[in-house]
Structure formats: C-alpha cells, structure tokens
LUMDREN-269332 format. One record per residue: x, y, z of N, C-alpha, C, O in turn; residue in three letters; residue number from 0. Coordinates in steps of 0.05 Angstrom, whole numbers, always signed. Layout:
<atoms>
+--------+--------+--------+--------+--------+--------+--------+--------+--------+--------+--------+--------+-----+-----+
:    n.u :    n.v :    n.w :   ca.u :   ca.v :   ca.w :    c.u :    c.v :    c.w :    o.u :    o.v :    o.w :   r :   k :
+--------+--------+--------+--------+--------+--------+--------+--------+--------+--------+--------+--------+-----+-----+
:      X :      Y :      Z :      X :      Y :      Z :      X :      Y :      Z :      X :      Y :      Z : ALA : NUM :
...
+--------+--------+--------+--------+--------+--------+--------+--------+--------+--------+--------+--------+-----+-----+
</atoms>
This chain:
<atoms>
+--------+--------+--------+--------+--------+--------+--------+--------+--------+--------+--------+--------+-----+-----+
:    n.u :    n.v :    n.w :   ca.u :   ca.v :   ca.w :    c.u :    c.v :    c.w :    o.u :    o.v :    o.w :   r :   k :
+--------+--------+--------+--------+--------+--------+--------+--------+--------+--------+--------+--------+-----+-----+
:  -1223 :   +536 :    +99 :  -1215 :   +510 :   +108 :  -1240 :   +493 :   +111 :  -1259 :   +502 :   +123 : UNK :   0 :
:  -1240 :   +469 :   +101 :  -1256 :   +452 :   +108 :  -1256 :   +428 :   +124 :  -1233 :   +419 :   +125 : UNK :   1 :
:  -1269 :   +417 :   +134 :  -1266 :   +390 :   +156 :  -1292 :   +373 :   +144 :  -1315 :   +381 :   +144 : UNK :   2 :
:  -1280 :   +345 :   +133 :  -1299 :   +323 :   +123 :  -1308 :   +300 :   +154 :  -1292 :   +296 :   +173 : UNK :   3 :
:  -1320 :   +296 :   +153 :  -1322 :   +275 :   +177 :  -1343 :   +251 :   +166 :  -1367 :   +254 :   +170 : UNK :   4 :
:  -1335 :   +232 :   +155 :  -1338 :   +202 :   +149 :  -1351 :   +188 :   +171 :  -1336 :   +182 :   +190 : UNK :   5 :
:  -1381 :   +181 :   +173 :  -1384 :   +158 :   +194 :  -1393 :   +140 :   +182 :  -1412 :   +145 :   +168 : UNK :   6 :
:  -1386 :   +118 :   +182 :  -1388 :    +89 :   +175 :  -1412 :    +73 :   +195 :  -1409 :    +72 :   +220 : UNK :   7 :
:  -1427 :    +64 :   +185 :  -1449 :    +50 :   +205 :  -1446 :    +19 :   +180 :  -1446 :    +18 :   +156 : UNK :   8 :
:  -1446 :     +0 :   +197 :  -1448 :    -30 :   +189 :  -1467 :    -40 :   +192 :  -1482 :    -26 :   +205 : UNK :   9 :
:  -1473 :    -58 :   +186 :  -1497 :    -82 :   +196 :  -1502 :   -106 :   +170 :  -1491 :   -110 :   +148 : UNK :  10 :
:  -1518 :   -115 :   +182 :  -1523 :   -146 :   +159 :  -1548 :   -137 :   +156 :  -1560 :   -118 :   +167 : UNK :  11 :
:  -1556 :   -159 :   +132 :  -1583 :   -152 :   +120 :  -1584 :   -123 :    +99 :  -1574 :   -112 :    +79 : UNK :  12 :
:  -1600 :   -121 :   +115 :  -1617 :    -89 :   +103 :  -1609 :    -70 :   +123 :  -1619 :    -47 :   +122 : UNK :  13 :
:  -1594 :    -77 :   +140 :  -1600 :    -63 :   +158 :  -1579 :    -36 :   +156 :  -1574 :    -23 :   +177 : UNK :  14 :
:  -1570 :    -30 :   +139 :  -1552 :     -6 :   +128 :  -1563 :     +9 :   +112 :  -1550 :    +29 :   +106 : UNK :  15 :
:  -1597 :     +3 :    +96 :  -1610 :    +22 :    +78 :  -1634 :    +16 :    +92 :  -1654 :    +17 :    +77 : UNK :  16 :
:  -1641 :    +10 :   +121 :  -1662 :    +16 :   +135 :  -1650 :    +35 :   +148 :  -1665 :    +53 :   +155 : UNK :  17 :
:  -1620 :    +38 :   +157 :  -1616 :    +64 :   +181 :  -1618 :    +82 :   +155 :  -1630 :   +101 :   +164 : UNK :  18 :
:  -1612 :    +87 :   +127 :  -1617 :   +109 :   +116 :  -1646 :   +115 :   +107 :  -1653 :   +138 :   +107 : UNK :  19 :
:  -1657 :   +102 :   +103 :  -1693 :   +102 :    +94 :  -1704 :   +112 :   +118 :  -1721 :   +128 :   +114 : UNK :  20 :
:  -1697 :   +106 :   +148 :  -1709 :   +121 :   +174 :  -1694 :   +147 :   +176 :  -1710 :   +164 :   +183 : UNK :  21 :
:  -1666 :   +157 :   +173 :  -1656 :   +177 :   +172 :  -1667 :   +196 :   +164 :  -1672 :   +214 :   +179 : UNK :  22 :
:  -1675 :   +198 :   +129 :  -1690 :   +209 :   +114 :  -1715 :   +217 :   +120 :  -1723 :   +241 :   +118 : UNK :  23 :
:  -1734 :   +188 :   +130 :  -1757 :   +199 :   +141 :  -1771 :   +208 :   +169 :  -1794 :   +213 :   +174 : UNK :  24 :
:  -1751 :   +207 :   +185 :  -1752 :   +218 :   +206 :  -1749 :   +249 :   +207 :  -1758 :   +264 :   +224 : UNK :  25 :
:  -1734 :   +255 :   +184 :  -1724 :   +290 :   +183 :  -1698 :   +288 :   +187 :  -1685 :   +301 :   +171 : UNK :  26 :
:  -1685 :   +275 :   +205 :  -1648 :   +275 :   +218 :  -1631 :   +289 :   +189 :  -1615 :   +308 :   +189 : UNK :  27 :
:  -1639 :   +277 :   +169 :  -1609 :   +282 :   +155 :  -1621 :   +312 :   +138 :  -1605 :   +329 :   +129 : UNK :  28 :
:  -1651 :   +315 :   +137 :  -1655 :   +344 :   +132 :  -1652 :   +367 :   +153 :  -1650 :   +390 :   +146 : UNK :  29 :
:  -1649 :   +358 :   +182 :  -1642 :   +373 :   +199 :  -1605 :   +379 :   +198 :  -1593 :   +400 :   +199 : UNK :  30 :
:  -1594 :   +352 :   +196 :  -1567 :   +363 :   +191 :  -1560 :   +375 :   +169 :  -1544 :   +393 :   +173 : UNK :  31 :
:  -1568 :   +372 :   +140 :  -1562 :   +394 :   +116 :  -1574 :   +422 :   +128 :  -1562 :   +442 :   +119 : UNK :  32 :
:  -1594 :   +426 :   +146 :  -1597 :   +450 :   +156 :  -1572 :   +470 :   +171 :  -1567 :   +494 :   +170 : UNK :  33 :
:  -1561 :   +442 :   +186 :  -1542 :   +464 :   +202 :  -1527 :   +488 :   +186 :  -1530 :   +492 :   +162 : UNK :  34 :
:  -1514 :   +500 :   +199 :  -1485 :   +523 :   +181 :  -1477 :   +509 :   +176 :  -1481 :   +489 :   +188 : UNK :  35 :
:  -1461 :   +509 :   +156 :  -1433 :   +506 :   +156 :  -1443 :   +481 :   +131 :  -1433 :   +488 :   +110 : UNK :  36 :
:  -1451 :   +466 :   +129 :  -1461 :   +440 :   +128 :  -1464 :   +443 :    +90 :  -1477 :   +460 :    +78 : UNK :  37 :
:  -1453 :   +429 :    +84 :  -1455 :   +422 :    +39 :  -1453 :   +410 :    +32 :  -1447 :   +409 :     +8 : UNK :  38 :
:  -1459 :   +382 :    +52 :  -1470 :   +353 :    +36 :  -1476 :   +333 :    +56 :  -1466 :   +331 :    +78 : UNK :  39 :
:  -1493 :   +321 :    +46 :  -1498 :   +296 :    +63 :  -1504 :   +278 :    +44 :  -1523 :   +278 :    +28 : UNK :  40 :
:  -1480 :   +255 :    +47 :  -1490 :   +239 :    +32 :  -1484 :   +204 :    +39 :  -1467 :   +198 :    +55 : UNK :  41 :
:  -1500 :   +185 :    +24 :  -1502 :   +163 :    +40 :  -1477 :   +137 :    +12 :  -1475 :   +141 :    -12 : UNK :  42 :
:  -1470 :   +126 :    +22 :  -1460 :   +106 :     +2 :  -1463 :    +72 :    +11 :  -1470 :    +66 :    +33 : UNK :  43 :
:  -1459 :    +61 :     -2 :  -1473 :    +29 :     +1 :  -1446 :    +13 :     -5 :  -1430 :    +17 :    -23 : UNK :  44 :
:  -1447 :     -6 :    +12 :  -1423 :    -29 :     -1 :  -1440 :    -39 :    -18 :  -1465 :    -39 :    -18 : UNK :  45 :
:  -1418 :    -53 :    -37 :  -1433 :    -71 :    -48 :  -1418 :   -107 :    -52 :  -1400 :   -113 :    -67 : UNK :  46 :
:  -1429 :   -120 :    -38 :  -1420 :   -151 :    -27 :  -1420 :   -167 :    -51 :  -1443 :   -173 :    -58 : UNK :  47 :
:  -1397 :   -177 :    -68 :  -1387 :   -191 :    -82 :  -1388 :   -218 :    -72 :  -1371 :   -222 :    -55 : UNK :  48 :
:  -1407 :   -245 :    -80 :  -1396 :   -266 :    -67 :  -1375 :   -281 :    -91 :  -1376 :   -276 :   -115 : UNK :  49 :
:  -1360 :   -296 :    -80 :  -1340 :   -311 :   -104 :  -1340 :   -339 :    -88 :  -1339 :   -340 :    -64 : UNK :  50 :
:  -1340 :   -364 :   -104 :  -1336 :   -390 :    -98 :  -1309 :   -391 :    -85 :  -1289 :   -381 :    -96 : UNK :  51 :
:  -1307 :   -401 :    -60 :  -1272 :   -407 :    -43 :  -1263 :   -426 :    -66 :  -1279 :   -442 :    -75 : UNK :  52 :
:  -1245 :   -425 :    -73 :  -1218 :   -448 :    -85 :  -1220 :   -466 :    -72 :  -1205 :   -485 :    -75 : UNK :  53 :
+--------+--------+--------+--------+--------+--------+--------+--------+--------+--------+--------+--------+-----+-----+
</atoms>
C-alpha cells in the first residue's frame, strides 16, 4: 500500500523556485529522500499564461 501526500506552497514572484533552490541547498529535500519508506521527491512549477481580457 502506498500513501502520496501533495503539498502545494504558493507565492508571487520567484518566490516558488526560491523555496525549492533553498530546499535543495539547505539538504531538507536530501534529508527527506533519506527517510524509509520515501521514492520520490519531486518539485513541479505552474506555469502563468497571461491572455488580453475581452
């Protein structure tokens, strides 16, 4: 049995590939692929479409 757990972190700017660029180099997300149990960590990016209003 497996259990996925999704956390979503927001922000404006940059500020959604600065919490992963500090994650990374802090150690955090190599410490969590460390734990048991643990077979992925991985990061994903929106990506912001602007379109002219009607």
């Amino acid at each position: 049995m497996s259990i996925v757990v999704n956390i979503y972190y927001t922000g404006t700017d940059r500020n959604e590939m600065e919490f992963a660029e500090e994650t990374e180099s802090s150690g955090i997300a190599d410490a969590v692929c460390a734990e048991d149990g643990n077979i992925s960590y991985e990061y994903f990016f929106r990506k912001t479409i602007r379109k002219p209003c009607c």
